[in-house]
Backbone as JSON, one array per atom type, in Angstrom:
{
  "sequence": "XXXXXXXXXXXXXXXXXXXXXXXXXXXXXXXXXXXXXXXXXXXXXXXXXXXXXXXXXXXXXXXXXXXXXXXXXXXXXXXXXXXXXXXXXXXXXXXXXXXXXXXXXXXXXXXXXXXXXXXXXXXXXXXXXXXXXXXXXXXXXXXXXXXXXXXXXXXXXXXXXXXXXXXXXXXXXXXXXXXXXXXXXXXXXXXX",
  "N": [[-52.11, 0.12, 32.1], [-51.22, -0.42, 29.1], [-51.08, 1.21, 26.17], [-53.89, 2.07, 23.67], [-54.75, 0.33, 20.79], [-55.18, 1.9, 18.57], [-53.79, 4.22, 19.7], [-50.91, 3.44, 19.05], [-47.92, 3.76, 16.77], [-47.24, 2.92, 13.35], [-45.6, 1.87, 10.85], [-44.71, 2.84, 8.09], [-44.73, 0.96, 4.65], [-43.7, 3.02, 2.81], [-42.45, 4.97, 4.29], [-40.42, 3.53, 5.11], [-38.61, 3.27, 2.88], [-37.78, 5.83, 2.52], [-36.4, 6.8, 4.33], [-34.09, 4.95, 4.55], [-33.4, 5.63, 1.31], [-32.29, 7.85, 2.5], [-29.84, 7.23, 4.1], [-28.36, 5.74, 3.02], [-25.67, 5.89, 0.24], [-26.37, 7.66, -2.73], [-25.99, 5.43, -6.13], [-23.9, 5.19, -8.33], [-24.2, 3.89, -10.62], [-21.62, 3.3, -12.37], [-18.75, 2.05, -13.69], [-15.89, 1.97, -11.94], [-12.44, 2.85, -11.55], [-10.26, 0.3, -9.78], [-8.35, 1.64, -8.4], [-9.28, 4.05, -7.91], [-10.81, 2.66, -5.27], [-8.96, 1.28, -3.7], [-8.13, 2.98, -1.55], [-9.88, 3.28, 0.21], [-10.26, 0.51, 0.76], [-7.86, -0.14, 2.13], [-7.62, 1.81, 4.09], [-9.99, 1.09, 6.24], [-8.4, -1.09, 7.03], [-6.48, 0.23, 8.15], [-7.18, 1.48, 10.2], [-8.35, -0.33, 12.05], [-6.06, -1.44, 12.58], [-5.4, 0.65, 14.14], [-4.49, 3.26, 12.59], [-5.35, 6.14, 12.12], [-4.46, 7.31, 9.43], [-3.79, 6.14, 6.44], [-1.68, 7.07, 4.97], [0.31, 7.42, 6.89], [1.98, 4.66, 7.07], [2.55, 4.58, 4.04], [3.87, 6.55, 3.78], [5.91, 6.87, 5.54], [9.07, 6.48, 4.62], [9.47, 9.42, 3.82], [8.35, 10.97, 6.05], [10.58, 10.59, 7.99], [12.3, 9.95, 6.97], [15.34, 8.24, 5.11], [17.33, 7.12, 7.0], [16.14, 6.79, 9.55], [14.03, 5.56, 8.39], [14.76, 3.1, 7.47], [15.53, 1.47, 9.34], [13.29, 1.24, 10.64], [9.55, 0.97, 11.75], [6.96, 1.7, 11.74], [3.99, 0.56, 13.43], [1.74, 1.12, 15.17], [-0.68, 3.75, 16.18], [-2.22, 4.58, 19.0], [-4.65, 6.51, 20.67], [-5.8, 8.65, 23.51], [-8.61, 7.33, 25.11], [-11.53, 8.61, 23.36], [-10.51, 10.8, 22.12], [-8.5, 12.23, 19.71], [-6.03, 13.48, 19.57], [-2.47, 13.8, 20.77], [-1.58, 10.99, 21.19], [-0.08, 7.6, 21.33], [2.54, 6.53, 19.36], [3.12, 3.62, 18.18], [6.67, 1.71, 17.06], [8.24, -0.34, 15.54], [11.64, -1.91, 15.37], [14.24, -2.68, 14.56], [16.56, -4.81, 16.04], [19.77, -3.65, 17.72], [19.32, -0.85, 16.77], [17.36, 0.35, 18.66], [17.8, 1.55, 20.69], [19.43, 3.77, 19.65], [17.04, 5.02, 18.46], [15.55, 5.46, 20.71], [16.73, 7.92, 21.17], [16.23, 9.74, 19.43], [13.69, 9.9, 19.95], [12.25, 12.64, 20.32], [12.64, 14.02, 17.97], [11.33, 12.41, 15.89], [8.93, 12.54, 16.94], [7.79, 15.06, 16.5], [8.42, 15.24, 13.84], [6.06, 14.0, 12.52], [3.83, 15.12, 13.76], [4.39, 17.11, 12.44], [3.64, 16.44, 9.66], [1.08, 15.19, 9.96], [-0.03, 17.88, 10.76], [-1.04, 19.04, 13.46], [-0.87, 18.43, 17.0], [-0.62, 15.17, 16.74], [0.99, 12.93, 18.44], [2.17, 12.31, 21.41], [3.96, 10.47, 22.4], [6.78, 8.04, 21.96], [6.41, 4.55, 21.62], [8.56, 2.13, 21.86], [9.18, -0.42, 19.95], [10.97, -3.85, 19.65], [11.79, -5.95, 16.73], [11.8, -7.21, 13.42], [11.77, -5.7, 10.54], [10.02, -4.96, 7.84], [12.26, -4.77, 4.8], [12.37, -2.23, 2.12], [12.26, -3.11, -1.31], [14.2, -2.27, -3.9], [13.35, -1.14, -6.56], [13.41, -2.19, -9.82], [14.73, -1.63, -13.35], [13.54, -0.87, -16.53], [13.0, -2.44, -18.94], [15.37, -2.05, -21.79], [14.19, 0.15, -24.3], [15.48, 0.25, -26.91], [16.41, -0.8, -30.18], [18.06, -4.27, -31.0], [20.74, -4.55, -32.44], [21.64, -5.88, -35.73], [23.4, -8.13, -35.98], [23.36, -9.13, -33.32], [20.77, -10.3, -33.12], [18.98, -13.11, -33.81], [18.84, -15.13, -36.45], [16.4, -16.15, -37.23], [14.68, -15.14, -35.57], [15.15, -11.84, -36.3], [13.62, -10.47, -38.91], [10.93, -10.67, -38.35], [10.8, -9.22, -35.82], [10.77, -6.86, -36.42], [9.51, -5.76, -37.5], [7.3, -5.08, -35.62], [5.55, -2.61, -34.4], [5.24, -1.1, -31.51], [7.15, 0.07, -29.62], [7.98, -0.51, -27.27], [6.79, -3.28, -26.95], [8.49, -4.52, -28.42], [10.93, -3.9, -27.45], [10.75, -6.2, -25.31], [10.24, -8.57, -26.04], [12.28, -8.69, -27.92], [13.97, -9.45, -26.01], [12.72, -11.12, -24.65], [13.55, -13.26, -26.43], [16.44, -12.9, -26.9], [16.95, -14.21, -24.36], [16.15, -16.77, -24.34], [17.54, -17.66, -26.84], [20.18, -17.69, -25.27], [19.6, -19.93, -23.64], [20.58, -23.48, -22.71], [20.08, -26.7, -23.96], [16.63, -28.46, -23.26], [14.1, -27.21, -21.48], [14.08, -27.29, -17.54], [11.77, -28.42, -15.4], [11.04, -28.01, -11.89], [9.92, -30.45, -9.87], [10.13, -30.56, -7.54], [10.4, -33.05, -5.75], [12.43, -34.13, -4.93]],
  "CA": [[-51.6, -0.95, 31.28], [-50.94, -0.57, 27.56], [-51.81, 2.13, 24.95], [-54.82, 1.23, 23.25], [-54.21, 0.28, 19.42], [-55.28, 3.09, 17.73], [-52.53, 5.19, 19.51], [-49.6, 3.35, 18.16], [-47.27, 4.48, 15.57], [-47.3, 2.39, 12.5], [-44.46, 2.32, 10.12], [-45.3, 2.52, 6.32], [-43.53, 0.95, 3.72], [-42.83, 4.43, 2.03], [-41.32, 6.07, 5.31], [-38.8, 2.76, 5.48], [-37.96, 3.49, 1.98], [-37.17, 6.91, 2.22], [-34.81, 6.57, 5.33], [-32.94, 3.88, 3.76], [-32.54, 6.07, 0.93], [-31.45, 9.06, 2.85], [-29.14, 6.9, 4.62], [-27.49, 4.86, 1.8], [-24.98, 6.8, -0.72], [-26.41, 6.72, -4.04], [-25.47, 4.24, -6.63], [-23.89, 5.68, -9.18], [-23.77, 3.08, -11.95], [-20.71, 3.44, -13.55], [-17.31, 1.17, -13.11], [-14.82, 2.45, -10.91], [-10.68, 2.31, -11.11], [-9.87, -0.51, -9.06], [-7.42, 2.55, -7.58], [-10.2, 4.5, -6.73], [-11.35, 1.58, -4.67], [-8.28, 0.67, -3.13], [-7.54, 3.71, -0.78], [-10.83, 2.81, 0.94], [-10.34, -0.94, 1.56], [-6.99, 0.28, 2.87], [-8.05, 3.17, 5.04], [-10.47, 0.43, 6.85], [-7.8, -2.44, 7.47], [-5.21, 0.27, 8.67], [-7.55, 1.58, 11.35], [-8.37, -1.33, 12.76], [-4.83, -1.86, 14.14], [-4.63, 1.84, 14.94], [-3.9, 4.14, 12.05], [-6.35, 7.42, 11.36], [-4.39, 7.79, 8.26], [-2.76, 4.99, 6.04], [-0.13, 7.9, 4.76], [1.82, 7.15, 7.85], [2.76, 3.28, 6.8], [2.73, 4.25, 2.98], [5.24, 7.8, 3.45], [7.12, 6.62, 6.3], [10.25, 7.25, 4.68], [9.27, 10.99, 3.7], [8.38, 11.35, 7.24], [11.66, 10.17, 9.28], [13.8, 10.18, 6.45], [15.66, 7.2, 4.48], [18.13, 6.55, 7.6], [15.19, 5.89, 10.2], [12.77, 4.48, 8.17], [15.8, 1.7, 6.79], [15.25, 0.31, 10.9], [12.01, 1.43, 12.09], [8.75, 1.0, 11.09], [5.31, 2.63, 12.47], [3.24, -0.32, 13.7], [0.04, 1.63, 15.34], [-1.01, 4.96, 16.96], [-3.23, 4.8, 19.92], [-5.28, 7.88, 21.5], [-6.47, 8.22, 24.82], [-10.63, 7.52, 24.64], [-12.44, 9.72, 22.81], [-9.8, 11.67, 21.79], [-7.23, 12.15, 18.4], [-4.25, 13.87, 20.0], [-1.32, 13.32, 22.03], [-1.54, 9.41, 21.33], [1.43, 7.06, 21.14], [3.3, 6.32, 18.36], [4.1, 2.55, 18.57], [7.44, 1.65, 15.97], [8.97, -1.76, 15.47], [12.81, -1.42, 15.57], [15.63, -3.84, 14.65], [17.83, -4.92, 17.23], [20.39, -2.36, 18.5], [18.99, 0.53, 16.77], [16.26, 0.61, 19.24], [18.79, 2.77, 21.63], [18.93, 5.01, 18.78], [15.9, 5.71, 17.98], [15.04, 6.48, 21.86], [17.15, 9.25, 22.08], [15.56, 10.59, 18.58], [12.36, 10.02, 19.56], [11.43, 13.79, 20.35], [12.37, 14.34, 16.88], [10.19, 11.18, 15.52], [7.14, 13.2, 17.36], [7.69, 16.55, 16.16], [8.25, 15.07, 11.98], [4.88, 12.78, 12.46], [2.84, 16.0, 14.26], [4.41, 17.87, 11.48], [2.47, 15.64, 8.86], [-0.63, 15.5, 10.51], [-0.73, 19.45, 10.68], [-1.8, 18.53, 15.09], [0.34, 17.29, 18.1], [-1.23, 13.95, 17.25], [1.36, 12.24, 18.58], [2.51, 12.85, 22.47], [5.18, 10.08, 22.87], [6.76, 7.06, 21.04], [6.82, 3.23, 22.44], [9.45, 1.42, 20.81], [9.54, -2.08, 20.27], [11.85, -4.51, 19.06], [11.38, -6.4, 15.85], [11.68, -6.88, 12.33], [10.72, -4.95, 9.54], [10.44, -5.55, 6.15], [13.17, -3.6, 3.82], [11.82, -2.04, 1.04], [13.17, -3.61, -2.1], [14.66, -1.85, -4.87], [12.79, -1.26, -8.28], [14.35, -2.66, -11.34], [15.18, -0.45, -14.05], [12.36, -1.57, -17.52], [13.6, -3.21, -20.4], [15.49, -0.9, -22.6], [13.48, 0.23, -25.44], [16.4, 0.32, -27.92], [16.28, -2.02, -30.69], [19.01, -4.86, -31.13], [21.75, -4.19, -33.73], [21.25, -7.08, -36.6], [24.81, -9.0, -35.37], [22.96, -9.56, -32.26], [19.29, -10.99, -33.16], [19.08, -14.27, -34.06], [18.34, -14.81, -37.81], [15.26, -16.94, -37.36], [13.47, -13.75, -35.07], [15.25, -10.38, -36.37], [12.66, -9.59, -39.88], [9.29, -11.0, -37.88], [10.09, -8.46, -34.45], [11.56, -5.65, -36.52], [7.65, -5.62, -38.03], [6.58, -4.22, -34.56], [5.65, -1.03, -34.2], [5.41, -0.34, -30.7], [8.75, 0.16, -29.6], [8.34, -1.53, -25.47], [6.53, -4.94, -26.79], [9.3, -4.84, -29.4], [12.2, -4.34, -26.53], [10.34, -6.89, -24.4], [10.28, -9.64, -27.65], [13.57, -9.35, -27.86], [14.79, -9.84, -24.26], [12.69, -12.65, -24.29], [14.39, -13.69, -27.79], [17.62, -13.47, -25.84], [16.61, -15.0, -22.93], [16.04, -17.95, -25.11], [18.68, -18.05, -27.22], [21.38, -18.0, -24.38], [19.79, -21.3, -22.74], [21.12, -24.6, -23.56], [19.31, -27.72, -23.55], [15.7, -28.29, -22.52], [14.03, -27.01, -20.04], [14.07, -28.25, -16.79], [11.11, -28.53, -14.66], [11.48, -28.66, -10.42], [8.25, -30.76, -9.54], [9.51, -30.38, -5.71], [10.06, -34.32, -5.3], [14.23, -34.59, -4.58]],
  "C": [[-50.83, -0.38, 30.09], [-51.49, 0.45, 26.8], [-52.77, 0.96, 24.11], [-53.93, 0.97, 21.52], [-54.58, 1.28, 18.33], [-53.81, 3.88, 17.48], [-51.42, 4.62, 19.11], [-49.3, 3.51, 17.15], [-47.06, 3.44, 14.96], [-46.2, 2.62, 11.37], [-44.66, 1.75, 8.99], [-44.38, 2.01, 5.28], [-42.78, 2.22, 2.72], [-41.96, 4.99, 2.99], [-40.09, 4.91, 5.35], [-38.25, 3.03, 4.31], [-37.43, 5.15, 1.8], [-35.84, 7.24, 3.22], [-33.71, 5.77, 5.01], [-32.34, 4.58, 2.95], [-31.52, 6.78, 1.15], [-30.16, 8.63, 3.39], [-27.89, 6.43, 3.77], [-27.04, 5.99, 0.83], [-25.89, 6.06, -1.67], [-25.95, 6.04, -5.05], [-25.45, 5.2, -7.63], [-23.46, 5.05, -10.95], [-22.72, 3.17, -12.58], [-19.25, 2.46, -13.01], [-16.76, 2.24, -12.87], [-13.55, 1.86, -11.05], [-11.16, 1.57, -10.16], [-8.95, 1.19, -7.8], [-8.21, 3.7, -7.19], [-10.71, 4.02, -5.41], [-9.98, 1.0, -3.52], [-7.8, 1.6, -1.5], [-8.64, 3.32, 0.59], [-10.94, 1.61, 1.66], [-8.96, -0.79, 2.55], [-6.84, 0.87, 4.6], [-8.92, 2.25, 6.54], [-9.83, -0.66, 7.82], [-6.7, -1.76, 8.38], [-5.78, 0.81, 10.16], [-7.62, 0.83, 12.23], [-7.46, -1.92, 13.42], [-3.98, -0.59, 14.28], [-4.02, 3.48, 14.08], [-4.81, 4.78, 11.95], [-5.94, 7.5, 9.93], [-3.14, 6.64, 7.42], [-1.58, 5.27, 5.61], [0.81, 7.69, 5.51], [2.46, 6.22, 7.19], [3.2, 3.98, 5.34], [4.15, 4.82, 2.93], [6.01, 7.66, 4.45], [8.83, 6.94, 6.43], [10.28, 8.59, 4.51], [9.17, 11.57, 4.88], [9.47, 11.54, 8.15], [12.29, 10.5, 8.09], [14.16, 9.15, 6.25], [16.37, 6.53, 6.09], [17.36, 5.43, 8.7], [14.46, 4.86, 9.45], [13.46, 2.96, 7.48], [15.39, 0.97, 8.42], [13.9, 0.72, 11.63], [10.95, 1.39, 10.46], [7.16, 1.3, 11.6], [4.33, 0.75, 12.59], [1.69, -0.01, 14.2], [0.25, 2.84, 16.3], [-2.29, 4.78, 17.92], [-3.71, 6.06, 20.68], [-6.01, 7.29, 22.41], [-8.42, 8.15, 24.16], [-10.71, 8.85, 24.26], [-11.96, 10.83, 22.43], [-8.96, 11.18, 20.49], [-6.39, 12.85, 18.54], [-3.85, 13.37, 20.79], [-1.81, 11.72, 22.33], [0.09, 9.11, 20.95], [1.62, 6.28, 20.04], [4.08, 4.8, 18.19], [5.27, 1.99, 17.14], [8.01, 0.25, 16.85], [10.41, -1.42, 14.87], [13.59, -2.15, 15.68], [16.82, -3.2, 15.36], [18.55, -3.72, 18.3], [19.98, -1.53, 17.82], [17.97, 0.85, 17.24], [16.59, 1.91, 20.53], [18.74, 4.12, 20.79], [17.93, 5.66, 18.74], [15.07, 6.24, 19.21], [15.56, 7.38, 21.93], [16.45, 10.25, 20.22], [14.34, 11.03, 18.73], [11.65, 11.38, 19.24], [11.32, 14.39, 18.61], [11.36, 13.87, 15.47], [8.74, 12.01, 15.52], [6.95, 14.45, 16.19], [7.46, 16.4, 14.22], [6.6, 14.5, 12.27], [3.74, 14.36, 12.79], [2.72, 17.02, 13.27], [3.55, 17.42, 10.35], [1.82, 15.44, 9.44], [-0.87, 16.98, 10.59], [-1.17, 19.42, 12.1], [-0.92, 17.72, 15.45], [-1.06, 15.82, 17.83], [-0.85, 13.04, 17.88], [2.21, 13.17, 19.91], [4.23, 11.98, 22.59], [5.09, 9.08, 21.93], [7.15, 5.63, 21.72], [7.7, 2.82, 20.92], [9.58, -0.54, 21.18], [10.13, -3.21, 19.13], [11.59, -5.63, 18.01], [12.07, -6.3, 14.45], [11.17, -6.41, 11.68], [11.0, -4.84, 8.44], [11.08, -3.93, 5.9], [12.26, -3.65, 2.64], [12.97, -2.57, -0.23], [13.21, -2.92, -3.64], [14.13, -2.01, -6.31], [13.53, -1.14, -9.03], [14.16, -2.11, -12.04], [14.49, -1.7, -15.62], [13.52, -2.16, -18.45], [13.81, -1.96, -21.0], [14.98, -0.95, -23.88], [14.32, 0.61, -26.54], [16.5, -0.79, -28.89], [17.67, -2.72, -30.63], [19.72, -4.38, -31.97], [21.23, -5.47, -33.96], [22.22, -8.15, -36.29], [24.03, -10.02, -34.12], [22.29, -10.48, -32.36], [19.33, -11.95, -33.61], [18.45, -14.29, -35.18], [16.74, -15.61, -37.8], [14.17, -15.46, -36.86], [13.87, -12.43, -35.85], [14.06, -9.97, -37.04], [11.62, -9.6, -39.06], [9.3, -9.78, -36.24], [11.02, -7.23, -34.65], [10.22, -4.87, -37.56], [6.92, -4.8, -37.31], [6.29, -2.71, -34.37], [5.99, -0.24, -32.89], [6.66, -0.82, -30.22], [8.89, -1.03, -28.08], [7.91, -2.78, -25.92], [7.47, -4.98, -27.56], [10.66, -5.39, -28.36], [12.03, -5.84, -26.08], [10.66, -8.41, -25.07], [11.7, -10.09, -27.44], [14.49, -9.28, -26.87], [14.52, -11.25, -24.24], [13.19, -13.64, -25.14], [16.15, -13.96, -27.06], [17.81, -14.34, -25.06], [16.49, -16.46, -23.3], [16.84, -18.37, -25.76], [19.77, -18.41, -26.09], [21.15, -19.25, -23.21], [20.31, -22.3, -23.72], [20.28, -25.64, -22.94], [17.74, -27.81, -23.57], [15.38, -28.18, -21.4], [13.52, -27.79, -18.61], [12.84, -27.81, -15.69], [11.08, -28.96, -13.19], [10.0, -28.84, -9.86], [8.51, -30.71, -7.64], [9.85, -31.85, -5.02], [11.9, -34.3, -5.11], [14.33, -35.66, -3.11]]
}
């Protein structure tokens, strides 16, 4: 039948607490950057449709280069089971430069295997799509003060008080930005 009840193994509340701990990272009380935190929630969401390493999507253009990475865009890497080399490289590829980019591919492999440091990548499926353009970062508010001609006599003395020089620029952009409307402003509630 059955082991009697003596011989069974019994599990103590100290042995579940010490496996738990061993198991669990410890807690290290202290706040955390948000940007410590972010590479991690990342790293999780990019596997899940196929990436080992989220550097591909982020450096994409460092990888291929400004010309490719303007029409292509890395969508997911698959490996055969139980393996992390010689997987395929799937890229999303506007319109006609999908011809292109097949006859580059060998060179596609060889930059991508080159960043990974390992042939991780055997071949490349290409498939046709859009892909977001990266969009051009705007150049800050210049931190130069106004000349006095310029500033409007009601703001110049009260944002020439400031000390730090960028909320000062910023002041008087938005001091501009204000002066050069006319009228009141107009509110679009959406109803036309």
């Amino acid at each position: 039948m059955g082991k009697p009840m003596t011989e069974r193994k019994t599990r103590t509340p100290s042995t579940r607490r010490t496996r738990s701990a061993e198991e669990a990272p410890p807690r290290q009380n202290r706040a955390r950057a948000v940007a410590d935190m972010v590479p991690d929630v990342g790293r999780a969401s990019f596997r899940r449709f196929g990436f080992v390493q989220s550097a591909v999507v982020s450096r994409w253009g460092e990888i291929v280069g400004p010309r490719y990475a303007g029409v292509s865009a890395p969508e997911s890497i698959r490996f055969p089971q139980g393996k992390r080399a010689e997987g395929v490289l799937t890229l999303t590829v506007e319109g006609a430069h999908a011809a292109m980019m097949q006859h580059v591919a060998p060179e596609i492999v060889e930059r991508v295997n080159r960043f990974f440091g390992y042939p991780a990548v055997a071949r490349v499926a290409i498939r046709q799509g859009i892909t977001a353009r990266p969009q051009p970062r705007r150049a800050p508010p210049s931190l130069k003060p106004l000349p006095a001609d310029l500033m409007p006599v009601e703001l110049g003395d009260s944002l020439r008080t400031i000390a730090d020089p960028e909320l000062r620029a910023v002041l008087e952009s938005l001091a501009d930005a204000i002066t050069a409307t006319k009228g009141p402003p107009v509110i679009d509630d959406g109803n036309k």
